[in-house]
MOPAC internal coordinates of N, CA, C and O (Angstrom, degrees):
PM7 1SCF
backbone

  N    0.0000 0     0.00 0     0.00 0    0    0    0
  C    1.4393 1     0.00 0     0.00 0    1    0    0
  C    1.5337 1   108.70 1     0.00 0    2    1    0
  O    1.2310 1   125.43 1   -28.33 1    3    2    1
  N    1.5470 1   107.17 1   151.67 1    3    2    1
  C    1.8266 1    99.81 1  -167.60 1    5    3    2
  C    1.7827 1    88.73 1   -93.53 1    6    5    3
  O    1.2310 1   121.19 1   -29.58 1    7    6    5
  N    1.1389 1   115.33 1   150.42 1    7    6    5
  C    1.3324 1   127.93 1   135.90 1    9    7    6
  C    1.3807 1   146.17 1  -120.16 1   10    9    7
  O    1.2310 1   110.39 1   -40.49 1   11   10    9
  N    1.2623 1   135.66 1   139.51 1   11   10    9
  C    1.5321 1   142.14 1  -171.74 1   13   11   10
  C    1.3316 1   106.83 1  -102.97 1   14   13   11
  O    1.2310 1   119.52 1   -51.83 1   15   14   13
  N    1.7739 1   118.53 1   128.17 1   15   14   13
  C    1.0167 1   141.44 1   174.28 1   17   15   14
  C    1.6714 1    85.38 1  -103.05 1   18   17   15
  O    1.2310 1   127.33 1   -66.85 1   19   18   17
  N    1.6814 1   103.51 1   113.15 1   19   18   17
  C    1.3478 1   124.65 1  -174.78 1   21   19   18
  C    1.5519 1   107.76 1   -98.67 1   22   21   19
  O    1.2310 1   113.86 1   -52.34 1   23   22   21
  N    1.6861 1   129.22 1   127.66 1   23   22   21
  C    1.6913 1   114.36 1  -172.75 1   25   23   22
  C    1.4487 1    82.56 1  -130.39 1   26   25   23
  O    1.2310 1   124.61 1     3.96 1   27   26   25
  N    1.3127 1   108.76 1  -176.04 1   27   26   25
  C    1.7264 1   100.79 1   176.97 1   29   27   26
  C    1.8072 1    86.56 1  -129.40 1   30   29   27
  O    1.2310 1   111.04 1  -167.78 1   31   30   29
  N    1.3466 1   134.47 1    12.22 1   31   30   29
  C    1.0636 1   129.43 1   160.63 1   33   31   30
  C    1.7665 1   121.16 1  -109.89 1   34   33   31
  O    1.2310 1   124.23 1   -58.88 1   35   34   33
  N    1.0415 1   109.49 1   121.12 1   35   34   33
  C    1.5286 1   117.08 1   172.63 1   37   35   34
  C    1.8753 1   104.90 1   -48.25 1   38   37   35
  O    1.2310 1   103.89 1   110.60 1   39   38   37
  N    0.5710 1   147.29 1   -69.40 1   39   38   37
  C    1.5170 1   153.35 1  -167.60 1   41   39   38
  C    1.4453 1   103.14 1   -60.64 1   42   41   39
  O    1.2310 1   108.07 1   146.89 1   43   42   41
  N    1.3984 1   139.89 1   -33.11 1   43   42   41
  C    1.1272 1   123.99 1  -139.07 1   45   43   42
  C    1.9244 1    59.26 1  -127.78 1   46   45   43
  O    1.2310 1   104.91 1   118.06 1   47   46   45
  N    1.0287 1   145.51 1   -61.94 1   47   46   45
  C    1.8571 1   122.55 1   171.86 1   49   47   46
  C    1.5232 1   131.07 1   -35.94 1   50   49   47
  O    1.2310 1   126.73 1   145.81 1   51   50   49
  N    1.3542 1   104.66 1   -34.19 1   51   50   49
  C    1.3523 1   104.74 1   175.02 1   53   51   50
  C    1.9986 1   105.78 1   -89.95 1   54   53   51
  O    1.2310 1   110.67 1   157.89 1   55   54   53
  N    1.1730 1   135.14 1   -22.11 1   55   54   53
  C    1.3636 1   144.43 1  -168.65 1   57   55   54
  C    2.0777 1    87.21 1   -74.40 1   58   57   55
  O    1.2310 1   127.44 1   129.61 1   59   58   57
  N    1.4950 1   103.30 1   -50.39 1   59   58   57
  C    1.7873 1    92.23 1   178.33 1   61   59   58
  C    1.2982 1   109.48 1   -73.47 1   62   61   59
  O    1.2310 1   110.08 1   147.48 1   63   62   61
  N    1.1102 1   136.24 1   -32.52 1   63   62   61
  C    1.1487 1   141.41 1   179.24 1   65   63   62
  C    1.7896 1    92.10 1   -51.05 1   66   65   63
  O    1.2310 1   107.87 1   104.84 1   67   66   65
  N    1.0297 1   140.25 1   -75.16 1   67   66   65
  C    1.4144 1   144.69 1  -167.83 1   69   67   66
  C    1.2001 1   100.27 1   -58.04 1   70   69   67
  O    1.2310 1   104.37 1   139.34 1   71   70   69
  N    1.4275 1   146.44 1   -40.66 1   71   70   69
  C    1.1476 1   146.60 1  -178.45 1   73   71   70
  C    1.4862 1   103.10 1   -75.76 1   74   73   71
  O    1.2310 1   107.02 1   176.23 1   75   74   73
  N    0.8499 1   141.78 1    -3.77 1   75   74   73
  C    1.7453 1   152.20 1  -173.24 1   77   75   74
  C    1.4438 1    92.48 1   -88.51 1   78   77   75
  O    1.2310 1   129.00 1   103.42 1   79   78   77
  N    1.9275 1   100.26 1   -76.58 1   79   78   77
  C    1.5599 1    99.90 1  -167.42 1   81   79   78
  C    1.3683 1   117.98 1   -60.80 1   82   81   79
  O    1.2310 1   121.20 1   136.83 1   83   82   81
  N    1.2507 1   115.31 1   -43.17 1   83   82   81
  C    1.8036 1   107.97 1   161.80 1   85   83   82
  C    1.4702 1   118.63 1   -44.88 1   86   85   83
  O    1.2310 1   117.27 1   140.39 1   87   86   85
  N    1.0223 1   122.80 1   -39.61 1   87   86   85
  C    1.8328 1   104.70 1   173.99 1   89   87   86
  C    1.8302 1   107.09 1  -100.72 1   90   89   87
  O    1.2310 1   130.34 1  -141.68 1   91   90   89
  N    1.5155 1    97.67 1    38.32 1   91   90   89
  C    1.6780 1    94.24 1   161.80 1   93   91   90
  C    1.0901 1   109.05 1    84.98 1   94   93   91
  O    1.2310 1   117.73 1   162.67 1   95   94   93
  N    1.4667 1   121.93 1   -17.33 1   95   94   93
  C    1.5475 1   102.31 1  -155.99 1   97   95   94
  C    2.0909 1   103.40 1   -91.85 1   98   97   95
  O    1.2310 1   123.64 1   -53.65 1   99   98   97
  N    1.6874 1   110.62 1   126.35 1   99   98   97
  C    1.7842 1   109.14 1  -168.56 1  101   99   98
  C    2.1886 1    99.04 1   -55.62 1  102  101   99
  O    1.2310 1   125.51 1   -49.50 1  103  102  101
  N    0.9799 1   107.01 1   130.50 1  103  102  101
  C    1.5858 1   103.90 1  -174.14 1  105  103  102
  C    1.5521 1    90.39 1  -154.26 1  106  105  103
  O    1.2310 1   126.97 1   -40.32 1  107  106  105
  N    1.9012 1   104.20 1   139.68 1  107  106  105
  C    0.8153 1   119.83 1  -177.86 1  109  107  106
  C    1.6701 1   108.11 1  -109.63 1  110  109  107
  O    1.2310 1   115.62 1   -12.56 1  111  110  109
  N    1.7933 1   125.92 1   167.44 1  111  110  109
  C    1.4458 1    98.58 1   153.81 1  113  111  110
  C    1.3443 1   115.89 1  -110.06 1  114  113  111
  O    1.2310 1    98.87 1   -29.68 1  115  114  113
  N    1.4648 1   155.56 1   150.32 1  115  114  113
  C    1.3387 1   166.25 1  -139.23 1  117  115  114
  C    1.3519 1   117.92 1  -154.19 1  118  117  115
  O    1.2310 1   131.02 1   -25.09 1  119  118  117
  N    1.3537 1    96.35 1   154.91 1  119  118  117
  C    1.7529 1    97.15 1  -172.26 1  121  119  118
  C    2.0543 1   102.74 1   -72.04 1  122  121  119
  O    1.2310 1   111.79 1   -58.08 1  123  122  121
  N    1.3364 1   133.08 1   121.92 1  123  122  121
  C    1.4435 1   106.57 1   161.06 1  125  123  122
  C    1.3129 1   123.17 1   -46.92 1  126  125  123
  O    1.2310 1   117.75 1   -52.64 1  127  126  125
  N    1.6078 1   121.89 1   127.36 1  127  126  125
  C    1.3733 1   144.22 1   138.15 1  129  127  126
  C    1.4453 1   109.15 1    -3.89 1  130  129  127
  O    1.2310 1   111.34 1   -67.28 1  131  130  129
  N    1.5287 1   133.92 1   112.72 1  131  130  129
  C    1.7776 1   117.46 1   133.87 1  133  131  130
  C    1.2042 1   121.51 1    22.23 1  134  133  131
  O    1.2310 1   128.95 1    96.86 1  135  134  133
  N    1.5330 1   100.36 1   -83.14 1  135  134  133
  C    1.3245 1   143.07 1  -173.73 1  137  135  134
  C    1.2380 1   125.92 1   -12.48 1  138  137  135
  O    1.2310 1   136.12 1   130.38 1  139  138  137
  N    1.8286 1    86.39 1   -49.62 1  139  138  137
  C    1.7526 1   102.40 1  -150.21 1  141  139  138
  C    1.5165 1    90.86 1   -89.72 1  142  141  139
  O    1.2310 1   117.44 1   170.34 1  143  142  141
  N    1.4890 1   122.48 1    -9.66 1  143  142  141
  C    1.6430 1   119.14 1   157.81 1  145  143  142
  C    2.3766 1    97.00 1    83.03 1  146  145  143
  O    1.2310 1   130.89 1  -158.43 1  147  146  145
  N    1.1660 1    96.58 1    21.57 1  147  146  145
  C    1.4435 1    94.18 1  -176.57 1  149  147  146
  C    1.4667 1   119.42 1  -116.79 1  150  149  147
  O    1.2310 1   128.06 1  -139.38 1  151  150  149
  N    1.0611 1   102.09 1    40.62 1  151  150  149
  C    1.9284 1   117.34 1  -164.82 1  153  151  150
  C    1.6835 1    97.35 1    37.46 1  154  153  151
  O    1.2310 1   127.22 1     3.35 1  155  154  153
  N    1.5730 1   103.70 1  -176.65 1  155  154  153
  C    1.8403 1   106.37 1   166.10 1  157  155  154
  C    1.1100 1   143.95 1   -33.73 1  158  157  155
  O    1.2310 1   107.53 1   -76.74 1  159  158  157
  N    1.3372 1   140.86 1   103.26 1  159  158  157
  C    1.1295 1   129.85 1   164.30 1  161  159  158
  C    1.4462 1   120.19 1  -151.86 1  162  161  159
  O    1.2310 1   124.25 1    50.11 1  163  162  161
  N    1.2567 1   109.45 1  -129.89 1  163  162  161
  C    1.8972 1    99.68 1   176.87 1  165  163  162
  C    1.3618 1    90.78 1  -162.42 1  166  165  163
  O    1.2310 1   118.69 1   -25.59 1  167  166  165
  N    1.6133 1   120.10 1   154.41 1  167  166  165
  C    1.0199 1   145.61 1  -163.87 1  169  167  166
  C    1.2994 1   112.99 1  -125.64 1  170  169  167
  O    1.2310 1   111.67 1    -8.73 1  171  170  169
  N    1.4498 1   133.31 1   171.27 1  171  170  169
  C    1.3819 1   137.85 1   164.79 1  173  171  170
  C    1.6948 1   108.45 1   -97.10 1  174  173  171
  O    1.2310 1   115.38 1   -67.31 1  175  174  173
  N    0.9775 1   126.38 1   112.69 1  175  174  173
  C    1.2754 1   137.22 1   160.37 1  177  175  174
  C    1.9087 1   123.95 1   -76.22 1  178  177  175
  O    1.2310 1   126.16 1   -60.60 1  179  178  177
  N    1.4372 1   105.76 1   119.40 1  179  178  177
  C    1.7095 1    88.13 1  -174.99 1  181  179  178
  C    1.9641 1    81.97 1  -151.86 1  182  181  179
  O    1.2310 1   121.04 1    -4.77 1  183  182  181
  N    1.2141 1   115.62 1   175.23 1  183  182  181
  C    1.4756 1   137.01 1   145.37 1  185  183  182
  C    0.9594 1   130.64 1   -51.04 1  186  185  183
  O    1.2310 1   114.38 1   -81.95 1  187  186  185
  N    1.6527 1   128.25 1    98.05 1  187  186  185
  C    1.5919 1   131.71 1   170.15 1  189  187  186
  C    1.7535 1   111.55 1   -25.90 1  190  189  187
  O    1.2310 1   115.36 1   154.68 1  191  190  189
  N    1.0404 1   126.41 1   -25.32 1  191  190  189
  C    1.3654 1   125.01 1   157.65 1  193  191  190
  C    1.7444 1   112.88 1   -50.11 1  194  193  191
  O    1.2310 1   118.26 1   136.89 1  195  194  193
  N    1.0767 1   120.93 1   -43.11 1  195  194  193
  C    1.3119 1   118.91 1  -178.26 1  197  195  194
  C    1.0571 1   122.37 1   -83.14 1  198  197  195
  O    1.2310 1   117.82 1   171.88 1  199  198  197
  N    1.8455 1   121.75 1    -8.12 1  199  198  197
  C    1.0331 1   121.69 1  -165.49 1  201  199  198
  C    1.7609 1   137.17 1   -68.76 1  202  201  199
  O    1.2310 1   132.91 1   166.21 1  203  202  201
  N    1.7405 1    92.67 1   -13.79 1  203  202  201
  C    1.7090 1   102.58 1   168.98 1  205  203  202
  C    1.7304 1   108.61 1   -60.31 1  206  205  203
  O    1.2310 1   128.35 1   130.82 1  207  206  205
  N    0.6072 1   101.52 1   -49.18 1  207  206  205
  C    1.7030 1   138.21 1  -163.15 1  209  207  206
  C    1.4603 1    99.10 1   -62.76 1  210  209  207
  O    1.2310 1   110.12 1   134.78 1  211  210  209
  N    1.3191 1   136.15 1   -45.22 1  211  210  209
  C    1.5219 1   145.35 1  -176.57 1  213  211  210
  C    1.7307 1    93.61 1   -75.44 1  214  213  211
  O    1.2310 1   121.49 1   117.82 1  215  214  213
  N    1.1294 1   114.75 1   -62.18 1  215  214  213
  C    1.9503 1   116.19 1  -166.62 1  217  215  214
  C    1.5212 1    92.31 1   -78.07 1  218  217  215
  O    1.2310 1   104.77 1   160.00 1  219  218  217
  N    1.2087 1   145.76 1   -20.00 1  219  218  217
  C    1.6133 1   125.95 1   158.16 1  221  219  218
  C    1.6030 1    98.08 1   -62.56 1  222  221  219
  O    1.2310 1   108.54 1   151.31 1  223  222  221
  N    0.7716 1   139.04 1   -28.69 1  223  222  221
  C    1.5865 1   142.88 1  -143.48 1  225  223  222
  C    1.4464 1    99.40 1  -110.24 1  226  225  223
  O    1.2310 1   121.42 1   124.81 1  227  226  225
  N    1.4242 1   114.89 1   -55.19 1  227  226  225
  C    1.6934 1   105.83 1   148.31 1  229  227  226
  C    1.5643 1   151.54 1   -28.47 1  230  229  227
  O    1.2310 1   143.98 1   107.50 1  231  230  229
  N    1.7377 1    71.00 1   -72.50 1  231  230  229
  C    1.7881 1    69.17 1   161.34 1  233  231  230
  C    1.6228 1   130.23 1   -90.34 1  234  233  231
  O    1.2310 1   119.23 1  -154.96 1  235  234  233
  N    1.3897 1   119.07 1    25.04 1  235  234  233
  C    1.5619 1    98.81 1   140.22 1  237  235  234
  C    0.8797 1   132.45 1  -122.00 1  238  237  235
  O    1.2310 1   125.39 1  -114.04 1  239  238  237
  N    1.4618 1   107.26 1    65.96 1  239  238  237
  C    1.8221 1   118.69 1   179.29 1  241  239  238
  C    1.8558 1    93.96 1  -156.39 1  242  241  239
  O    1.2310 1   119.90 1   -14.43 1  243  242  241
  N    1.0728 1   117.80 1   165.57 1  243  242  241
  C    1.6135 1   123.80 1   174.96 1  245  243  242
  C    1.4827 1   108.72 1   -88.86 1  246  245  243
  O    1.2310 1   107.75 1   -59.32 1  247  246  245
  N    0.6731 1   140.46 1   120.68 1  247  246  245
  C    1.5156 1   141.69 1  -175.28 1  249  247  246
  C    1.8450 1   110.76 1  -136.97 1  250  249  247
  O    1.2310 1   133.58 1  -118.30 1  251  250  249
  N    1.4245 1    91.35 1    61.70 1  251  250  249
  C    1.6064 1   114.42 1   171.51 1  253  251  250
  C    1.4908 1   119.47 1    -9.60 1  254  253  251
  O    1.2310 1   134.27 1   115.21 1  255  254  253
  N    1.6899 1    90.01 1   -64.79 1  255  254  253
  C    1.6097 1   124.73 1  -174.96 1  257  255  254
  C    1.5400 1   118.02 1   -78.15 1  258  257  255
  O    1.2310 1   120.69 1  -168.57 1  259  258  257
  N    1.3044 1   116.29 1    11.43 1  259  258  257
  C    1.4900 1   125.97 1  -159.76 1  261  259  258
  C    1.5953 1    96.79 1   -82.92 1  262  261  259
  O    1.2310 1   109.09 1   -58.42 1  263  262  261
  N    1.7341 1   138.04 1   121.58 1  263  262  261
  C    1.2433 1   124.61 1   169.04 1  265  263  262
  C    1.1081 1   105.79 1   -89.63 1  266  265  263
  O    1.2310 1   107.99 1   137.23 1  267  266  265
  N    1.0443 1   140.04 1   -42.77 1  267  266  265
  C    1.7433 1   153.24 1  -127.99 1  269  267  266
  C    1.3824 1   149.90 1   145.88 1  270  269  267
  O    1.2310 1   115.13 1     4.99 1  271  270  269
  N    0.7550 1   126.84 1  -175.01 1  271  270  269
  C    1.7263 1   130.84 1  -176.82 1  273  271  270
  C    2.0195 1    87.39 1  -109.84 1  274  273  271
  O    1.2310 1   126.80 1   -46.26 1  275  274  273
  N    1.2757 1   104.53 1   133.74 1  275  274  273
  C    1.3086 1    96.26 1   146.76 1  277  275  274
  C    1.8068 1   114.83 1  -137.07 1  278  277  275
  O    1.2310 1   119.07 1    -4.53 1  279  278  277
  N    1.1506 1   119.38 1   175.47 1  279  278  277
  C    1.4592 1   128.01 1  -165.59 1  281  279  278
  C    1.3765 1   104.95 1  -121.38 1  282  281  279
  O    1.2310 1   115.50 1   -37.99 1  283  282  281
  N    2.1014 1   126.14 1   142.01 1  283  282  281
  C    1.2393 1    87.13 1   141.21 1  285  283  282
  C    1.2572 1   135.09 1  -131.64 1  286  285  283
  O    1.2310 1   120.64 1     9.47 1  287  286  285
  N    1.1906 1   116.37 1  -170.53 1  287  286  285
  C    1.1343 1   119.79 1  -166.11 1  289  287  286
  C    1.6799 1   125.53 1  -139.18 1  290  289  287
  O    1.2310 1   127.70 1   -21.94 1  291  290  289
  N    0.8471 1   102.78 1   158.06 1  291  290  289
  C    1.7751 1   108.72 1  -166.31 1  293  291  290
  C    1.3562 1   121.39 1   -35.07 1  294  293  291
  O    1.2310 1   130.20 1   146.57 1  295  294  293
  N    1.6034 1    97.93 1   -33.43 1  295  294  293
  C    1.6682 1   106.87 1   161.96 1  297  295  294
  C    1.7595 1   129.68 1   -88.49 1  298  297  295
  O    1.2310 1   125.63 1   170.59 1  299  298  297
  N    1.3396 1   106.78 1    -9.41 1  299  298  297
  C    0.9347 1   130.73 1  -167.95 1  301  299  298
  C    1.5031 1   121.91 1   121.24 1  302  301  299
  O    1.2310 1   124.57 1    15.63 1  303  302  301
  N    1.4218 1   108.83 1  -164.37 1  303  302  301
  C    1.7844 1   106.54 1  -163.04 1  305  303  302
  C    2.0454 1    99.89 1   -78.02 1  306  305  303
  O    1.2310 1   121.56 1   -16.37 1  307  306  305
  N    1.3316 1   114.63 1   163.63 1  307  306  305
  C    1.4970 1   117.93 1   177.87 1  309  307  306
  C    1.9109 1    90.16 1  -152.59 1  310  309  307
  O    1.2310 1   123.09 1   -28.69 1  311  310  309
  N    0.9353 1   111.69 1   151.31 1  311  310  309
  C    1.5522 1   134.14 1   160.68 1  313  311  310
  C    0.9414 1   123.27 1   -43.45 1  314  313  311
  O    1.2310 1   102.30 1   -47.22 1  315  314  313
  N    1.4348 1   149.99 1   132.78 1  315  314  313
  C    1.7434 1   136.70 1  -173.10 1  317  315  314
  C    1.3450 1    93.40 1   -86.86 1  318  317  315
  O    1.2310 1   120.10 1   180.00 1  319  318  317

C-alpha cells in the first residue's frame, strides 16, 4: 500500500525525502492530495513496508511542517 508523509513546507518535504533515500528507503516526491487539507505542496511517497522506518527517521529531526502519515485508498488518500 502507498503512503504519503504529508509536510506543509516544501523544504522541510524534500530535506525527508533525502533522509529517506539515505537510509535506503525507494521514496518518491508527489504533488499533496486535496485530502491532506494543506493547500500546495509535495509530499514523500514510499511503501507502507517502509513505514516503521520513516517515523524512526522522523522523529529524530524537528519537522515543524510535518502533518501526517496518509494511506491510500480506493477512494483516495485519508489520514492514519
Amino acid at each position: 500500500m502507498t503512503m504519503l508523509a504529508v509536510f506543509r513546507s516544501r523544504a522541510q518535504a524534500l530535506e525527508f525525502v533525502s533522509v529517506l533515500r539515505g537510509a535506503g528507503v525507494p521514496v518518491q516526491t508527489v504533488s499533496t492530495p486535496k485530502e491532506a487539507g494543506v493547500g500546495c505542496g509535495i509530499s514523500a511517497k514510499f511503501d507502507e513496508r517502509f513505514l516503521a522506518r520513516a517515523k524512526f527517521l522522523l522523529g529524530k529531526k524537528r519537522y515543524s511542517s510535518f502533518s501526517g502519515f496518509m494511506k491510500a485508498g480506493r477512494d483516495g488518500y485519508f489520514y492514519q
